[in-house]
MIFIMAR-641833 format. One record per residue (C-alpha): x, y, z. Coordinates in steps of 0.001 Angstrom, whole numbers, plus 500000, padded with zeros to 6 digits. Example, Ala and Ser with C-alpha at 12.3 -4.5 7.8 and 13.67 -1.06 7.14 Angstrom:
BEGIN
<site px="512300" py="495500" pz="507800"/>
<site px="513670" py="498940" pz="507140"/>
//
This chain:
BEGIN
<site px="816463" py="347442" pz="684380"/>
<site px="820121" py="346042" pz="684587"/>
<site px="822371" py="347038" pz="687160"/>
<site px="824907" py="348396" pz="684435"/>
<site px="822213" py="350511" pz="683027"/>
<site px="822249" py="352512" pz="686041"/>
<site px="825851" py="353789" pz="685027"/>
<site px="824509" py="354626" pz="681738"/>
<site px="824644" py="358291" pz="680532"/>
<site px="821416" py="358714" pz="679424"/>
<site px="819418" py="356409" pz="682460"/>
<site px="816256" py="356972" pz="682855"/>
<site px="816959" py="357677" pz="686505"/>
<site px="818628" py="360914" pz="685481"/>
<site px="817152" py="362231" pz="682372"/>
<site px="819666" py="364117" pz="679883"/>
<site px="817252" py="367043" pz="679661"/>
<site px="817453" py="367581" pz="683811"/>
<site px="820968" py="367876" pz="683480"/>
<site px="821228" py="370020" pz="680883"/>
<site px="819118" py="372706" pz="682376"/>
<site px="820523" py="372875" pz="685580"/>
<site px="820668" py="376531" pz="686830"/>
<site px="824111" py="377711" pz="687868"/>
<site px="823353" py="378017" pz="691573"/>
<site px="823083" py="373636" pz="691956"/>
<site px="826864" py="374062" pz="689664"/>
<site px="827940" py="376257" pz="692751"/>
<site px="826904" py="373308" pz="695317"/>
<site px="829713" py="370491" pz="695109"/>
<site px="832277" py="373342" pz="695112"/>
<site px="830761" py="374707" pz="698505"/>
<site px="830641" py="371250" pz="699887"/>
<site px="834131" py="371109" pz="698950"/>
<site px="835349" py="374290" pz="700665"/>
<site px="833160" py="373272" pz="703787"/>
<site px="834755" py="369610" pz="703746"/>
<site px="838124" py="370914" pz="703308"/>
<site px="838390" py="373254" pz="706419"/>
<site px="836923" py="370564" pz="708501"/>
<site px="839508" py="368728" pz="708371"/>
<site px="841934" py="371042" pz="709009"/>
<site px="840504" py="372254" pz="711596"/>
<site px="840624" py="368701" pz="712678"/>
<site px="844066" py="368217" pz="712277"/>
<site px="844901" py="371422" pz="713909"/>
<site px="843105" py="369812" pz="717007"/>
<site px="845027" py="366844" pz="716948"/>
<site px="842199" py="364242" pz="716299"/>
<site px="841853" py="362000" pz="713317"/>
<site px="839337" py="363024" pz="711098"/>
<site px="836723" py="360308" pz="710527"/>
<site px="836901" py="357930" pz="707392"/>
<site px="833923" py="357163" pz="705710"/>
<site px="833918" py="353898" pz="703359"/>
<site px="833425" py="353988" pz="699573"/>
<site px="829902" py="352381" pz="698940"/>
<site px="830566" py="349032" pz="697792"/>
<site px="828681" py="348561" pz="694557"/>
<site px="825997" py="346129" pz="694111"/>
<site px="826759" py="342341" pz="693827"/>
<site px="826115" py="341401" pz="689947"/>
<site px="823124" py="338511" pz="690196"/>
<site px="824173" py="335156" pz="688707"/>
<site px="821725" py="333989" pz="686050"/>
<site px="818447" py="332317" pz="687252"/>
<site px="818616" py="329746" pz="684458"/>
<site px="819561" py="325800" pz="685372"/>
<site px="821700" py="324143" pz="682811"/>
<site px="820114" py="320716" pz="684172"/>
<site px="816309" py="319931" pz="683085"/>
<site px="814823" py="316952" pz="683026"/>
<site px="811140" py="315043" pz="683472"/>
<site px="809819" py="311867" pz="685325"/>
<site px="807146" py="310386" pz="684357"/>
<site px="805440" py="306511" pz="685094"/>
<site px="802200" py="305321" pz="683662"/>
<site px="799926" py="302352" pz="681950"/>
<site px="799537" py="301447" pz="678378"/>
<site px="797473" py="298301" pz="677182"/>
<site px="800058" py="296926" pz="675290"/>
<site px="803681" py="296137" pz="674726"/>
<site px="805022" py="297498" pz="672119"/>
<site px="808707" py="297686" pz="670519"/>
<site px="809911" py="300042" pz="667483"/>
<site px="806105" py="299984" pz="666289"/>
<site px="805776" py="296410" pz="667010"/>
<site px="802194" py="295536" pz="668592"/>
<site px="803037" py="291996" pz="671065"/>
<site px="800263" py="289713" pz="670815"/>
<site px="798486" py="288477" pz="674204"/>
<site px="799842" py="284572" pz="673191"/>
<site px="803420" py="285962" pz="672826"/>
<site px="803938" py="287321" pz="676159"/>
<site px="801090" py="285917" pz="677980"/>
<site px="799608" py="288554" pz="678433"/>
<site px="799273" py="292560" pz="677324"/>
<site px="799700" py="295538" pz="679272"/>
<site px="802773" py="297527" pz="680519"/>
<site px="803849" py="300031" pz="683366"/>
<site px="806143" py="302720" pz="681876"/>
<site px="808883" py="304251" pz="683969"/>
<site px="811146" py="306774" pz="682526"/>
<site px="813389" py="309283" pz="683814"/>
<site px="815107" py="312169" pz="680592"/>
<site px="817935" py="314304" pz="681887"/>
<site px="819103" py="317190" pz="679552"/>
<site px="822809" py="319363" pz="680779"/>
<site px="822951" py="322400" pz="678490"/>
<site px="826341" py="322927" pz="677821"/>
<site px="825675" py="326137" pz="675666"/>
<site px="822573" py="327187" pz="674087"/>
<site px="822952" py="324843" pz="670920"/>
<site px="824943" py="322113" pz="672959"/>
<site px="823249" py="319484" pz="675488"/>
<site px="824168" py="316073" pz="676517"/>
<site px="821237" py="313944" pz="676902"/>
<site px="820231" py="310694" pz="679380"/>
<site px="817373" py="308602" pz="679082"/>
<site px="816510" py="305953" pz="681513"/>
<site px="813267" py="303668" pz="680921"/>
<site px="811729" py="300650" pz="681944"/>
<site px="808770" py="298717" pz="681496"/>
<site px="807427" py="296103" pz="683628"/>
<site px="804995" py="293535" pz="681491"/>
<site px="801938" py="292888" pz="683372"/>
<site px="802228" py="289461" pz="682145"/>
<site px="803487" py="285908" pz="682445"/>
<site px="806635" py="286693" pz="681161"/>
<site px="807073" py="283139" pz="679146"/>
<site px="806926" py="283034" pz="675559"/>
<site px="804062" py="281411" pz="674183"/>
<site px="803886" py="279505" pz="677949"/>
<site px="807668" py="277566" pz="677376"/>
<site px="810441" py="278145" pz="679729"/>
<site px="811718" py="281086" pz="677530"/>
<site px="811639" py="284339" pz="679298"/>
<site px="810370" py="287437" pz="678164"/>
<site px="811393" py="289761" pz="680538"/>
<site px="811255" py="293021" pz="681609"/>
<site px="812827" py="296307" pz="679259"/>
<site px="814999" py="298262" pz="680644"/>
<site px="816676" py="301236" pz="678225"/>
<site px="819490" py="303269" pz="678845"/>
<site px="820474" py="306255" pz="675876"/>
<site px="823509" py="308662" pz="676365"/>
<site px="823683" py="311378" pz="673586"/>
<site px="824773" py="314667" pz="672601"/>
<site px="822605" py="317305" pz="670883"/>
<site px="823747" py="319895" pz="668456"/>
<site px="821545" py="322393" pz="667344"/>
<site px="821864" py="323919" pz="664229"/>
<site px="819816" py="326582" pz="663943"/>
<site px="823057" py="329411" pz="662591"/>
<site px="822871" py="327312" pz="659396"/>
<site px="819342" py="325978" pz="659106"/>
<site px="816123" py="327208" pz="661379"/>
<site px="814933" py="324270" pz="663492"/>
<site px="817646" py="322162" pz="662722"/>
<site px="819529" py="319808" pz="665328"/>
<site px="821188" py="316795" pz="665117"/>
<site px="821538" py="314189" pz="667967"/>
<site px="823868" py="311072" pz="668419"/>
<site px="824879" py="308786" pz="670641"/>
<site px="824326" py="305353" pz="672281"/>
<site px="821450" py="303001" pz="673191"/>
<site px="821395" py="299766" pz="675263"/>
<site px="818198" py="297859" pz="675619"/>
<site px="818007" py="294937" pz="678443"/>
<site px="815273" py="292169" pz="677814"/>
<site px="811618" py="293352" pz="676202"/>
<site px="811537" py="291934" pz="672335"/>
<site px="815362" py="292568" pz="671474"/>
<site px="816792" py="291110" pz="674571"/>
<site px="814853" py="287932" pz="674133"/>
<site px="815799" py="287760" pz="670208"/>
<site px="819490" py="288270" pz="670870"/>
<site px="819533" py="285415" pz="673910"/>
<site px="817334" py="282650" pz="672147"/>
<site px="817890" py="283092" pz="668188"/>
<site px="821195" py="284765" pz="668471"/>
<site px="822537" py="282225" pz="670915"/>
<site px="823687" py="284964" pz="672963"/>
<site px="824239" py="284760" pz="676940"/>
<site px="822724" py="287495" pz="678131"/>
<site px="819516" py="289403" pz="676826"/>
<site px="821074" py="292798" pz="675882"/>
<site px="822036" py="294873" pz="672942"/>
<site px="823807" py="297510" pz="672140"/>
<site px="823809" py="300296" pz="669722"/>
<site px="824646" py="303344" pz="668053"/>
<site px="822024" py="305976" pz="666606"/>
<site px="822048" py="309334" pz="665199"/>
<site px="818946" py="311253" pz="664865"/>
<site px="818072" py="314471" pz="662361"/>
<site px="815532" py="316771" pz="663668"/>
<site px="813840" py="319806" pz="661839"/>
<site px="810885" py="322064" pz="663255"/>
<site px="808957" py="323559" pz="660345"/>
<site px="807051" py="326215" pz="660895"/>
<site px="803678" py="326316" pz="662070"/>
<site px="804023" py="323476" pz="664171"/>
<site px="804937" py="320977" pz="662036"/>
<site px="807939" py="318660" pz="662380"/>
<site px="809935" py="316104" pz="660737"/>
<site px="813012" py="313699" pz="661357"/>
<site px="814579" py="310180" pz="661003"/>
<site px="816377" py="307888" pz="663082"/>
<site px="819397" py="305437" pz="661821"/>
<site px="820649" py="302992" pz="664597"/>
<site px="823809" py="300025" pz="663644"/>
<site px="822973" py="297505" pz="666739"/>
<site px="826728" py="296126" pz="667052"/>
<site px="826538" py="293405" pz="669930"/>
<site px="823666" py="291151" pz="670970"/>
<site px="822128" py="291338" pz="667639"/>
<site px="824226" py="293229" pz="664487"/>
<site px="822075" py="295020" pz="661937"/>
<site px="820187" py="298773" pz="660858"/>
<site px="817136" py="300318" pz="661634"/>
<site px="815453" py="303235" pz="660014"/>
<site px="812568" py="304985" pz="661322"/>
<site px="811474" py="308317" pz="659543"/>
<site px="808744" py="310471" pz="661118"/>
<site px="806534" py="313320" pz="660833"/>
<site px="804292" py="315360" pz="663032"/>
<site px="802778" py="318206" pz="664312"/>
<site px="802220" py="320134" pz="667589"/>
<site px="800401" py="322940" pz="668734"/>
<site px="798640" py="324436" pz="671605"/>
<site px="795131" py="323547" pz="672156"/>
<site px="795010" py="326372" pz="675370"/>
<site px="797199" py="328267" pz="677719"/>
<site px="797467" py="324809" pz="679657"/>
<site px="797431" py="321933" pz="677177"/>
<site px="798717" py="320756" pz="673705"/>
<site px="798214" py="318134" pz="671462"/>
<site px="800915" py="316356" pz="669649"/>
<site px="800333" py="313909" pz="666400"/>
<site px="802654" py="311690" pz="664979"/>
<site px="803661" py="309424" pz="662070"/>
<site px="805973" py="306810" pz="661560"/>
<site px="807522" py="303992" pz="659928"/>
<site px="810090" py="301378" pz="660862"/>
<site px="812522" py="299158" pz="658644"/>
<site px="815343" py="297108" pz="659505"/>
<site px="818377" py="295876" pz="657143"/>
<site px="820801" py="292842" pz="658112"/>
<site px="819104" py="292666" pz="661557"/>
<site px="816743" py="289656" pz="661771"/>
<site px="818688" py="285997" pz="661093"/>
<site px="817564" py="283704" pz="658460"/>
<site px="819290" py="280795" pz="660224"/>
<site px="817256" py="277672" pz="661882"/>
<site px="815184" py="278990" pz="664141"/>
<site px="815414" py="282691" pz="663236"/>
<site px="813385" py="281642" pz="659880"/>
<site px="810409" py="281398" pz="662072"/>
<site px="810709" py="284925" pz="662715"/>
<site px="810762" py="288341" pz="661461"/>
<site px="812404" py="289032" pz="657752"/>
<site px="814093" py="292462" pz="657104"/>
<site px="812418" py="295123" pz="655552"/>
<site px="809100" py="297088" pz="656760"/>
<site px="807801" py="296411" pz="659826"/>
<site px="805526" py="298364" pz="661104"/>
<site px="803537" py="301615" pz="660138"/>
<site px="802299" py="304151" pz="663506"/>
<site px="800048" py="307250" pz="664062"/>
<site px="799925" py="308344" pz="667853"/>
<site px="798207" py="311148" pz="668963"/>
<site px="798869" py="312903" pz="672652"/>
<site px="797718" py="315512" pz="674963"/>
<site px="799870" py="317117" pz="677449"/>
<site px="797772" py="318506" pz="680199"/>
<site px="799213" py="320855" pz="682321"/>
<site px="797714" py="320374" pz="686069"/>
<site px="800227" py="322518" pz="687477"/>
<site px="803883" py="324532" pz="686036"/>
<site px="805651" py="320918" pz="687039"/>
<site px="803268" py="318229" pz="686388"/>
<site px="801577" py="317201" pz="683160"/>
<site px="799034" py="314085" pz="682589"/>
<site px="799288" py="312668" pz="679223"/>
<site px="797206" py="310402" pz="677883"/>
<site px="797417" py="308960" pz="674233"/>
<site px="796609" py="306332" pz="671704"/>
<site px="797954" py="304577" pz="668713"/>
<site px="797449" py="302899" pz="666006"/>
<site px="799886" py="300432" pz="664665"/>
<site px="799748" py="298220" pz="660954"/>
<site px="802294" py="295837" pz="661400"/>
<site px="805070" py="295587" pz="657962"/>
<site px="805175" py="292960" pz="655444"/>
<site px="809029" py="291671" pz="657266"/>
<site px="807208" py="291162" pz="660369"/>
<site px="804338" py="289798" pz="658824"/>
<site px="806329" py="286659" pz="657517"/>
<site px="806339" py="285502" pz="661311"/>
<site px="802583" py="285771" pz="661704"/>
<site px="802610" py="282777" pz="658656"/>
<site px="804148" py="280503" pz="660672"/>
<site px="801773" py="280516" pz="663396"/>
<site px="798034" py="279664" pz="663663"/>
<site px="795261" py="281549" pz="664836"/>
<site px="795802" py="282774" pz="668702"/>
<site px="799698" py="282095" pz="668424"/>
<site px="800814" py="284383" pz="666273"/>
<site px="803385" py="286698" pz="667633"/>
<site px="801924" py="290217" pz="667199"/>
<site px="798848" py="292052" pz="666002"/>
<site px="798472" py="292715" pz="662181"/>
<site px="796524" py="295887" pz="663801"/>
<site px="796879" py="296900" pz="667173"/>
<site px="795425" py="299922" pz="668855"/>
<site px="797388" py="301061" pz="671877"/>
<site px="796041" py="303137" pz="674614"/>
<site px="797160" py="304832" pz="678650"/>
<site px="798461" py="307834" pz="679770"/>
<site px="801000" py="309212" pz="682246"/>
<site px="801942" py="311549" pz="685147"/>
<site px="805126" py="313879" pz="684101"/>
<site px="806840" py="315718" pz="686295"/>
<site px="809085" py="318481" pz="684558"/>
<site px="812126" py="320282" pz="686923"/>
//
């Protein structure tokens, strides 16, 4: 019960009906008490003492709500290949394959349809780290994304909307913006919105439209569908689709030729479990499978056998331990 529902006149501490049949004797009480109180204390004052003064009970502290505005999950891992905006990395490419995923998500509600959102990830390439062998680096990806979230659920159930900004430090975009963009560092930068609606029964749908403005300048589209739903009490499984496209982002100049053209590029399903092993702390494994686009396919033609620069289908595999707070 809530502490102002004691006050109420109908509690359930004090039923209406008990009140309403009181007989007239317990009526006849507080006025005796009265009387009784009344010539006590002038029978103390006649006596010349000070009566004693007895404190109004203090009524009980209100209890702050339980609920954290901050949320958030960690989670680190392995997955047998690199992979980038549906892009599989071939082994030649990077000299090698697999990945360790790091990632940290932060989430401050601000109200319940308001929530600014950090993501922090990085993935360290189990791998040579020079592409195709030549002094070129391929390094590391670090990603940072800052956004706010609007939901939208007064107008449309399962509705949110989510923008904000993106930066992404080496991996395949870095390396494209340093050696074909002629840029000095390996980073890029970019803004993204992203449209979001639950449908019932589990099912799901949204796109993403990012404008990459420094590093590399150019769009990316990548609609998706999916579904989720509860396997047991203590696990869930979550399937996904998706496609990715890109407009005005890869260069046709001298050496960028040799590498991806705009348009499609690559075509996903990924399928997850979330285990629960305790409240906190999930395992997750998944896998994927990835058909690479006909843009990105126009590098593969420049390359022979065992060079080419990704997989025209790659199957991508791990899992990871989540912690949720």
């Amino acid at each position: 019960m809530r502490y102002a529902d004691l006050f109420a006149p109908n509690s359930p501490d004090i039923p209406a009906v008990t009140r309403q049949t009181e007989p007239l004797v317990m009526h006849m009480k507080p006025i005796v008490n009265t009387a009784l109180a009344a010539a006590s204390l002038a029978g103390a004052a006649f006596a010349g003492t000070t009566p004693p003064i007895v404190p109004a009970p203090a009524p009980a502290p209100v209890k702050a709500s339980a609920d954290c505005p901050l949320s958030g999950k960690l989670s680190a891992g392995y997955a047998t290949n690199y992979t980038y905006r549906g892009l599989v990395m071939s082994h030649s490419i990077v000299e090698g394959d697999s990945v360790i995923p790091v990632s940290l998500d932060l989430g401050y509600a601000l109200t319940e349809s308001d929530a600014i959102l950090l993501g922090i990830s990085y993935d360290t390439l189990l791998s040579g780290h020079h592409l195709y062998g030549y002094d070129v680096d391929f390094d590391n990806e670090l990603e940072v994304t800052l956004a706010y979230q609007k939901k939208l659920c007064q107008y449309v159930k399962g509705l949110s909307i989510t923008g904000g900004y993106h930066l992404t430090d080496g991996g395949l975009a870095g390396t494209y913006a340093q050696y074909i963009e002629d840029e000095s560092d390996p980073v890029t930068h970019e803004l993204f919105v992203n449209i979001n609606q639950e449908i019932a029964g589990g099912l799901y749908a949204g796109v993403t439209v990012s404008y990459s403005f420094a590093g590399v300048t150019g769009w990316w589209y990548e609609p998706y569908i999916g579904y989720k739903r509860d396997l047991c009490p203590r696990a869930a499984v979550d399937v996904k689709a998706g496609w990715t496209a890109c407009s005005g982002y890869f260069s046709s100049n001298e050496i960028g030729q040799f590498f991806n053209a705009n348009g499609s590029q690559a075509f996903f399903i990924r399928l997850s479990i979330d285990a629960k092993v305790t409240d906190h702390l999930s395992i997750v494994p998944f896998v994927s499978f990835n058909w690479l686009g006909n843009g990105a396919q126009k590098a593969n033609k420049h390359f022979l056998d065992g060079y080419k620069p990704y997989k025209n289908f790659g199957v991508v595999a791990g899992a990871s331990v989540v912690l949720n707070f």
